[in-house]
N, C-alpha and C positions, 0 to 999 in steps of 0.2 A: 504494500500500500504506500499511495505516494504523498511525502507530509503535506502537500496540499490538500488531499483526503482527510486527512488523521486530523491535521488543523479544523476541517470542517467539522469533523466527527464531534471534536471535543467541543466546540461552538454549540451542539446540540446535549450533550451531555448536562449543562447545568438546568435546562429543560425538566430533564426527567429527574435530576435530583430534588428541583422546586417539588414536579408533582409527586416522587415518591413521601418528602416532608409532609406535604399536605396531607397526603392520604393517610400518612399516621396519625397526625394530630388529628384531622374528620372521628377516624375510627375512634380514639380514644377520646373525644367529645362525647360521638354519638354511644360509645357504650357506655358513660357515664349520666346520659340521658335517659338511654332506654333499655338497661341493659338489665334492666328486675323485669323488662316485662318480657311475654312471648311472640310479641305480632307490635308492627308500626302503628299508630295509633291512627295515623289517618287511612290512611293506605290498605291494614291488615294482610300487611304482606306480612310472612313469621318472620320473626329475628331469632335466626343463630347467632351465637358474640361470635365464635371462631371464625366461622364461613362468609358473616356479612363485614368482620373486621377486616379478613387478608383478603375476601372478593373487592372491600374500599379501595385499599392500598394499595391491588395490580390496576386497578380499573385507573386510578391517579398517576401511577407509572408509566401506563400506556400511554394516556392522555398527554402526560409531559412530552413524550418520548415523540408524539407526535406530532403536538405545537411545535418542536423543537427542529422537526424535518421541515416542517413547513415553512417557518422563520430563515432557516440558511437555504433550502433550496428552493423556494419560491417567493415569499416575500420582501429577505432581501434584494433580490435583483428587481421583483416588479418596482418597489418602493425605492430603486436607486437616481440620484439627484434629485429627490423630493424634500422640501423643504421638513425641519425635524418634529416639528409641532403636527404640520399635517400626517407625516409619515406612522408617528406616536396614534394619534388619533382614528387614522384608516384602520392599524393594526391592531388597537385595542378593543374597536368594534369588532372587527372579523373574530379576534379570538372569545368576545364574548357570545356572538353568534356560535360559535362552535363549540363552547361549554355547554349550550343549551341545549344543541343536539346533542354532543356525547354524552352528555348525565341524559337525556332522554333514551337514547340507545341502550346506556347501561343499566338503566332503571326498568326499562320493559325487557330484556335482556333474564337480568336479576327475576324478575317478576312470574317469568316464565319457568326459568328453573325449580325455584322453591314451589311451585303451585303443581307443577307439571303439567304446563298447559303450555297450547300454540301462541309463539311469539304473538300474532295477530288475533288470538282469540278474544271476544267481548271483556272477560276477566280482565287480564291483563292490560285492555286500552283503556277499560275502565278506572282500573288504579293508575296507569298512567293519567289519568285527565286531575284524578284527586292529589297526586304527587305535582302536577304544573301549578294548580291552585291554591299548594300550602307556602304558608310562609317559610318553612325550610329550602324549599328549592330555590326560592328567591337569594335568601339568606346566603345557600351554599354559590348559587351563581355571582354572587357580589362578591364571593370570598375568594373564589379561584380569580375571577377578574380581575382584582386589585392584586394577587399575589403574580400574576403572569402578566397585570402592566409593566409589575416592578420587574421581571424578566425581561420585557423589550428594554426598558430604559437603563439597565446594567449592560446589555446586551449593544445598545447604542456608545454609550458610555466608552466601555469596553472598545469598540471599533474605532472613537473618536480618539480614544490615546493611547491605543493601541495594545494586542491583547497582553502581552508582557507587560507594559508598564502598567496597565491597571491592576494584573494581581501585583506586582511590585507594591503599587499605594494600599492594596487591600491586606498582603500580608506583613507591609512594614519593611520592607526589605532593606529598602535605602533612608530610614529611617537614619540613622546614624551611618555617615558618610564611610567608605572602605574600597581602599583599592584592589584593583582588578588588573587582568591582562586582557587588551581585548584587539580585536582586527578592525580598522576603517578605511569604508573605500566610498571616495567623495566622486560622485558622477556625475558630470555636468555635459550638457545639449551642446552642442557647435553651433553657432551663427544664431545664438536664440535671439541675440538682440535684434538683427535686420527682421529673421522671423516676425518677430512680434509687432516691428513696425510693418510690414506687408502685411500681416492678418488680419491685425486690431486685436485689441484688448482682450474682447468678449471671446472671439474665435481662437485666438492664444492661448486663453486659460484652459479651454475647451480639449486644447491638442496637449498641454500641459496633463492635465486627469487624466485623458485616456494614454500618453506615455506613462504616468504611473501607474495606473491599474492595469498595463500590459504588463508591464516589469514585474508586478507584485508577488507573480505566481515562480517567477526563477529563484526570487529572494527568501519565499517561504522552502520550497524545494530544497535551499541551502542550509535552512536553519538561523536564517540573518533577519534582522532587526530593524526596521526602518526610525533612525534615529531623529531625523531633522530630515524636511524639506526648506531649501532655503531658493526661492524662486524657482529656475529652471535647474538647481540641484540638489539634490538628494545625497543624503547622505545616511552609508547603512555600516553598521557594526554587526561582528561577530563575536560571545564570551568565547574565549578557550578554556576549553576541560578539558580536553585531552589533544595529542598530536595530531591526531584525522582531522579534525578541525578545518586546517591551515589550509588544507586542499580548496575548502567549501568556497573561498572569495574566487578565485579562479573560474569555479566550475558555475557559480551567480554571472559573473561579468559575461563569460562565452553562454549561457543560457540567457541573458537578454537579448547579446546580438542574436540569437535564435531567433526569437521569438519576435525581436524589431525586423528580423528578415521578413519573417512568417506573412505578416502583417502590412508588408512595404506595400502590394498594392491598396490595399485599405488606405494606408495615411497619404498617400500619393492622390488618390481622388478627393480624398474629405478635404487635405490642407493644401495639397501640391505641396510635399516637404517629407521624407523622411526620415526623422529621426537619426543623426550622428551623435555618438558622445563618445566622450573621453571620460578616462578616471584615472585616480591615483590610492596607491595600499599603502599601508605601513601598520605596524604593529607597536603594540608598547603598552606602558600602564599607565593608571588614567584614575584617577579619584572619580567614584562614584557617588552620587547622595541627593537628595531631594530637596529645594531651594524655592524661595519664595513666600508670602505670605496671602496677597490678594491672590493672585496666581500661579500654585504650587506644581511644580514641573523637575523630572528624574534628569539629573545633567553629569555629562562629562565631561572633566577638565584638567589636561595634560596636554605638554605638548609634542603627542604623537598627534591630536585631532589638527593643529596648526602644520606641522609636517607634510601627512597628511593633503591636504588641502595645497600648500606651496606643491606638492610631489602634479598634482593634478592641473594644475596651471601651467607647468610648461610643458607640457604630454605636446603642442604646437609646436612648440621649438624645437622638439626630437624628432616630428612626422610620426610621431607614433597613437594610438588610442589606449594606452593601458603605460602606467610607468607606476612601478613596483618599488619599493627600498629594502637596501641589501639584508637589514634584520629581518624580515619577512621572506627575501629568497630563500635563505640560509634555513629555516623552517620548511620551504615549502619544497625546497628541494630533499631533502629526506625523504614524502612519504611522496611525492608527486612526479609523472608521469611527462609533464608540461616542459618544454624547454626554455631557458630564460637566455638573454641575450644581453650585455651589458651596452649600456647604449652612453652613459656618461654619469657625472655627481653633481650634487645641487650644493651649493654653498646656502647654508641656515644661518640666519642670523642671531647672535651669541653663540655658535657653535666653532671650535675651533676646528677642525676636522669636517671636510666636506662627505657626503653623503651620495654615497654607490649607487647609482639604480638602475634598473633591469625591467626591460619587457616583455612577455612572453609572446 
């Protein structure tokens, strides 16, 4: 499976943990409600604790499990560039609409089984019509509502700052600042500036999104982080945990020009333009930690990210699109396949010793 997959998968997973949560608390509500008697009061469907407790709790799991399909692979995309109030609000309706059939499903479902009668028999449309008219169904549908608004809007959340650093602020990570090793590779457009005066504004941002949501998919692939966008660049990190690692920027960078190939007629009719960029790597450690007060935001700051950046600006001067520094080769050549080529050194300012780099 491929971590584009797996990223999606887990995107669906806290779905089905809301609704399994739910479905326990329901159950141990509802058996502290009516769990002296032997039938629903309004309904007179029987109550078993066992059977109507764990039939609650799969019926909420399913349910999670399938809002949760439907949010990453259909709603997000329908709802994509949609403003976030509207987007919030379209999807909270649908998913209240769909609580109402599924507890109706599951409820004439349920109703059938313990009577042992046909799903559509009089019986059982009957208790269903007395289950739509009690105030518990109400109840229970106001309760799932509001507990899988709060799913879209973590969900949103989540997408907006991205899925690492949101659990980062959620588990406290960078709570107290701590350094790390990590890889950045700063990618920037060619000729974005003239671009932008030929297109115009509107039509530029436009070709800007869609070169990022093209890329997105090589960067998750890799296991890399979208750090910063800073106009037409982008800028993406990788943590090191182990030596395999080191491969993964290489194998991001030739998996864009992929995918910017793939795609060249596409951006060629929509913009007349496609897409060139340059980047530059370097590797090093980097204080991580969480900063701000109106505006709290996960930041790194060393200067491999300056490096970095200077490595990626003169990728012009060498004719090349990729310029590498020699700490990074020295790594990448170990475990990697790729051939490097020494193209020349960059003089850093306050550094005494100029700086090796390499293009693959």
């Amino acid at each position: 499976m491929t971590k584009f997959n797996k990223r999606k998968i887990l995107q669906i997973v806290p779905f089905g943990i809301i609704g399994l949560a739910f479905g326990i608390l329901y159950a141990v509500i509802e058996f502290g409600l009516v769990g002296h008697l032997d039938h629903y009061p309004r309904t007179g469907n029987p109550y078993y604790p066992v059977w109507n407790s764990l039939s609650t709790i799969l019926q909420a799991l399913v349910m999670g499990a399938l809002f949760g399909v439907t949010e990453v692979f259909v709603l997000d995309k329908f709802f994509t560039g949609k403003r976030f109030a509207l987007k919030f609000l379209m999807k909270s309706i649908i998913y209240f609409v769909a609580i109402g059939v599924c507890l109706a499903g599951f409820s004439a479902i349920s109703s059938s089984i313990v009577n042992h009668e046909g799903l559509f028999s009089p019986g059982v449309v009957h208790r269903l019509e007395l289950f739509f008219i009690d105030t518990s169904f109400w109840t229970i549908m106001l309760f799932i509502g509001m507990i899988f608004s709060l799913a879209i809007l973590i969900t949103e959340m989540s997408q907006h700052l991205g899925h690492g650093v949101f659990l980062d602020f959620l588990l406290g990570k960078y709570h107290i600042p701590r350094e790390e090793e990590r890889i950045f590779m700063f990618l920037d457009i060619k000729g974005s500036t003239t671009l932008a005066e030929v297109l115009g504004h509107v039509p530029y941002f436009k070709f800007l999104n869609q070169y990022y949501v093209d890329i997105s998919k090589a960067i998750i692939e890799t296991g890399g982080e979208i750090y910063q966008y800073v106009g037409d660049e982008v800028v993406i990190t990788w943590s090191i945990r182990n030596k395999m690692i080191y491969d993964r920027c290489i194998t991001c960078f030739f998996g864009i020009k992929a995918i910017i190939k793939s795609r060249a007629a596409s951006y060629k009719k929509e913009y007349g333009y496609v897409p060139e960029f340059k980047a530059g790597l370097h590797v090093g450690k980097v204080t991580t930690g969480r900063i701000g007060m109106l505006k709290k935001e996960i930041v790194f700051t060393g200067d491999v990210l300056n490096t970095a950046s200077r490595i990626q600006s003169i990728c012009n001067q060498h004719h090349v699109d990729n310029l590498i520094s020699e700490p990074l080769v020295r790594q990448l050549a170990k475990n990697s396949a790729y051939h490097f080529k020494a193209v020349g050194d960059i003089q850093l300012r306050g550094k005494a010793e100029p700086l090796k780099l390499y293009t693959v």
